[in-house]
N, C-alpha and C positions, 0 to 999 in steps of 0.2 A: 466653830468646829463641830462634825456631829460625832455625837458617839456613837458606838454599838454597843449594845447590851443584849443580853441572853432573855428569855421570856422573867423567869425568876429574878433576876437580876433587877428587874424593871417593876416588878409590882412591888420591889421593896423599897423603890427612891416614888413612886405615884401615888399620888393622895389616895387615903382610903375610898372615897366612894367612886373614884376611878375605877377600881377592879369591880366594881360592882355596878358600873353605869351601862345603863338598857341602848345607851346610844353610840358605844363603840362603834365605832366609822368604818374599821378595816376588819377585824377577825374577834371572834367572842361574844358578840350578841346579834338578836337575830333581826334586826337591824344592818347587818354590816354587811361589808362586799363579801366577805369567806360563806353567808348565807345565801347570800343571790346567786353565785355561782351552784351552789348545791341542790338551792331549791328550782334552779333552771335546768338540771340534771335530771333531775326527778319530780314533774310538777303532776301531779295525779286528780289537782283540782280546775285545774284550768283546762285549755284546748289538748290537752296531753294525747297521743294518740293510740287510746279508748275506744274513741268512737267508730262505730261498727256500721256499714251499710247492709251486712248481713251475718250470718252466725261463723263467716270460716276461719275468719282473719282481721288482721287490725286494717283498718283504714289508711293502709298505706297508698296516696293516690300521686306521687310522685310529686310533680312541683305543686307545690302551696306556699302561701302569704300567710302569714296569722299577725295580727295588732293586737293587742292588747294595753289594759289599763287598769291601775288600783290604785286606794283609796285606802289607806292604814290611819285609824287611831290607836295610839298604844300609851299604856303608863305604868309604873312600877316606882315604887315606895316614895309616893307624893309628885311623881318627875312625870310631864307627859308632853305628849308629841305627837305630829303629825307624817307618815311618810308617803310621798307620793310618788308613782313609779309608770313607768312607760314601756313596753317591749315589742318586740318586734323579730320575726323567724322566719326565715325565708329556708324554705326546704326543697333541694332539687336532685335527680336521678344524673351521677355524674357520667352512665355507661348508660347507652340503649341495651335495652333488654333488661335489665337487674335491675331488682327491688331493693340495691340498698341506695340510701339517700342522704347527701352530705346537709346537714343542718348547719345557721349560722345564725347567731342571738347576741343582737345587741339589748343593753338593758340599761335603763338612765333611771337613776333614784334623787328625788329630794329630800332629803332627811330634816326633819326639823323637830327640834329641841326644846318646847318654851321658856325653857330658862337661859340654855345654854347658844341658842342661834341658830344655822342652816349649814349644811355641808351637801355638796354635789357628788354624786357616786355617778361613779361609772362600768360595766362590765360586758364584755363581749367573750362570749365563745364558740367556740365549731366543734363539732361530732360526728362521725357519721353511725348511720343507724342500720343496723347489719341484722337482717331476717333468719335465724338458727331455724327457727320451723313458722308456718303460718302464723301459729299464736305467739310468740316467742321472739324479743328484739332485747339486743345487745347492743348496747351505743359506749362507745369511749370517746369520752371531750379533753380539750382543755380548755382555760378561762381564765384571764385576765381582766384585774380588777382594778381603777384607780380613785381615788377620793381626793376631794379638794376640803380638808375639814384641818380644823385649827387644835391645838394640845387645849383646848375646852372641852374636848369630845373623846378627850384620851386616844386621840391620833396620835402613838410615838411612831407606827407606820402609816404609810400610803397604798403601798402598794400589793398585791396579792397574785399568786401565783396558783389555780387549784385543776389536777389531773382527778377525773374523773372515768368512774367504768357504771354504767347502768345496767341493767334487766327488769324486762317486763312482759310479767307472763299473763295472759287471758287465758281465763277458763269461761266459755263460751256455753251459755244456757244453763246457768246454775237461776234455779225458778225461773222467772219469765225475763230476767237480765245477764248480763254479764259482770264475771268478776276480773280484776286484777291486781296482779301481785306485784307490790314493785320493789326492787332492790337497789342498793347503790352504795358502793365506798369511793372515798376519797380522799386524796392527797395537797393538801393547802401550807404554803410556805409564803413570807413576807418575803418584798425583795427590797434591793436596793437599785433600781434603776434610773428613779428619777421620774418616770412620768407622771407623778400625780404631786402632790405640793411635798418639799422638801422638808422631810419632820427636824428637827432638832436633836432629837433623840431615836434611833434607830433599833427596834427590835427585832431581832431572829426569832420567829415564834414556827413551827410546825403543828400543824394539827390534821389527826386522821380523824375522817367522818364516815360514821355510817348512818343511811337513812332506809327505812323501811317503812311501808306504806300498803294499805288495801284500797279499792276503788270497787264500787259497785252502782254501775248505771242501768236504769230501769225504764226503758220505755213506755210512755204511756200508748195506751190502747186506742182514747182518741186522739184525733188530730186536734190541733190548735192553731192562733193566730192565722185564720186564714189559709184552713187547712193541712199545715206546715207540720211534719212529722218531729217528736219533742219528746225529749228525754230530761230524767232527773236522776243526778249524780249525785253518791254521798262518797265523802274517803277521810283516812285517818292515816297519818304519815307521823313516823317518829325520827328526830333526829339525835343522833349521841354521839357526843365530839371527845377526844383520846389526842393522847400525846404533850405535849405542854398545859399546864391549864388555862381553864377559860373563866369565863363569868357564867356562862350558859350553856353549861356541856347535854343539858336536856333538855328538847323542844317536842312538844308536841302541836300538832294542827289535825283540826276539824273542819271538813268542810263541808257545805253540798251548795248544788249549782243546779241551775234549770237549762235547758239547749232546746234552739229548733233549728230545723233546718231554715233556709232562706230557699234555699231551690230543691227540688226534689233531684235525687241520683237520675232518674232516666231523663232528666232533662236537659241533662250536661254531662260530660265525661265525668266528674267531680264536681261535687256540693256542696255547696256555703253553709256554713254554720255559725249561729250567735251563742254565745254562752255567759251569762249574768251569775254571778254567786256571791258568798258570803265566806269567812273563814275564820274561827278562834283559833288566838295563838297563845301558848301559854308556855312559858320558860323557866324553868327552876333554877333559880342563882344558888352558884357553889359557894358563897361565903355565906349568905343567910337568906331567908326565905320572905324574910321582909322587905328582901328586891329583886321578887318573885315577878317576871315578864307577862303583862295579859293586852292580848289586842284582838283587833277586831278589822276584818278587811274586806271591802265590798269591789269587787272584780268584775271586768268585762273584759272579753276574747271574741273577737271575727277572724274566721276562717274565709279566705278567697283564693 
């Protein structure tokens, strides 16, 4: 039979280093599906849309493909792991004439543990991305998350529920690049539906997140690769998690990334873009600091 239990409720029957494991599956570290969703809401390091073909406005070019790929090492107090992850956005103009554009992001995670095994994540969500001014988009998602991970991983849920609301603003020719500002809160709840493996023990957890971030990409002067116009992006995103407690109510990430184009703009209606980076992630645990979160993730994004 399963039970339900309250967030508190739950940390008091879970072994101690449960509440403080880097590998929570569903909600609480930044490992879990309640961070894929948010970090998909708000991604300022990756193909996020930055990128500028000139100084008026975001790179809104209607329907677009973007893949992407990464590469996580992480470890926190002796415990380390591998995560690897896959995504995929397809972005399209759902009215002729209007610039806003319905996004849809599926994202597949491998989570792996070396002590404790491998758990499947899964999460898809849709937005659409709504133009207030040229420089300036507002996007509200939701995001559904499921996990196939065993109560090794301190899975007492599966399932995840999170409403999000983005902004993000450029300010256009600050020195010889562009800045942006990014915003985000969000609303994350466990469910109980069923679709991802059946916990044993079921917890109601809420958590509101806000995430805030800067981005500044700087074109370089020459061309590279073959002529190809190339940008270098640096940004720094914080995340802080409210309302039940977590393991990891503090995240921060560091990134920078290099881009070139693949085609130039006048040679196509819209142009390909490669993007290679790098990302520290570092988490501050609320029970002690001794299982303090640090990773490192090597990223790629194609734009088509």
């Amino acid at each position: 039979m399963k039970m339900l239990l309250t967030a508190g409720a739950a940390l008091a029957i879970l072994p101690a280093t449960a509440g403080a494991a880097p590998y929570l599956a569903t909600v609480g570290s930044p490992n879990s599906l309640q961070h894929t969703a948010v970090s998909t809401a708000l991604n300022l390091s990756d193909l996020d849309p930055v990128e500028t073909v000139d100084s008026s406005g975001f790179d809104m070019e209607g329907d677009a493909d973007t893949i992407g790929g990464a590469f996580t090492y992480w470890g926190s107090a002796g415990q380390e792991g591998q995560r690897y992850e896959l995504r995929y956005q397809k972005a399209f103009r759902p009215f002729e004439g209007s610039r806003a554009r319905v996004l849809v992001d599926p994202v597949l995670n491998i989570l792996h543990a070396n002590d404790v095994g491998t758990a499947t994540m899964g999460t898809l969500s849709t937005g659409i991305e709504l133009p207030v001014q040229p420089n300036w988009l507002i996007t509200p998602r939701i995001a559904y998350g499921v996990t196939d991970a065993g109560a090794s991983f301190g899975s007492t849920s599966s399932d995840i529920l999170t409403l999000s609301a983005t902004s993000r603003y450029k300010l256009a020719q600050v020195g010889r690049g562009d800045l942006t500002i990014g915003n985000m809160v969000a609303w994350s709840t466990t469910t109980d539906w069923g679709l991802g493996r059946d916990p044993a023990v079921y917890v109601k957890e809420n958590v509101v997140t806000f995430r805030n971030g800067l981005a500044y990409q700087l074109p370089f002067k020459g061309r590279m690769f073959g002529g190809r116009q190339g940008s270098l992006r640096v940004s720094y995103v914080w995340t802080k998690l409210t309302d039940d407690p977590q393991s990891y109510e503090d995240v921060h990430e560091a990134a920078i990334s290099i881009g070139v184009r693949t085609r130039e703009a006048e040679q196509r209606g819209r142009s390909e873009q490669l993007r290679i980076g790098l990302i520290y992630t570092h988490g501050t645990n609320s029970f002690s600091h001794d299982f303090d979160y640090d990773a490192v993730t090597l990223t790629v994004g194609y734009r088509f």
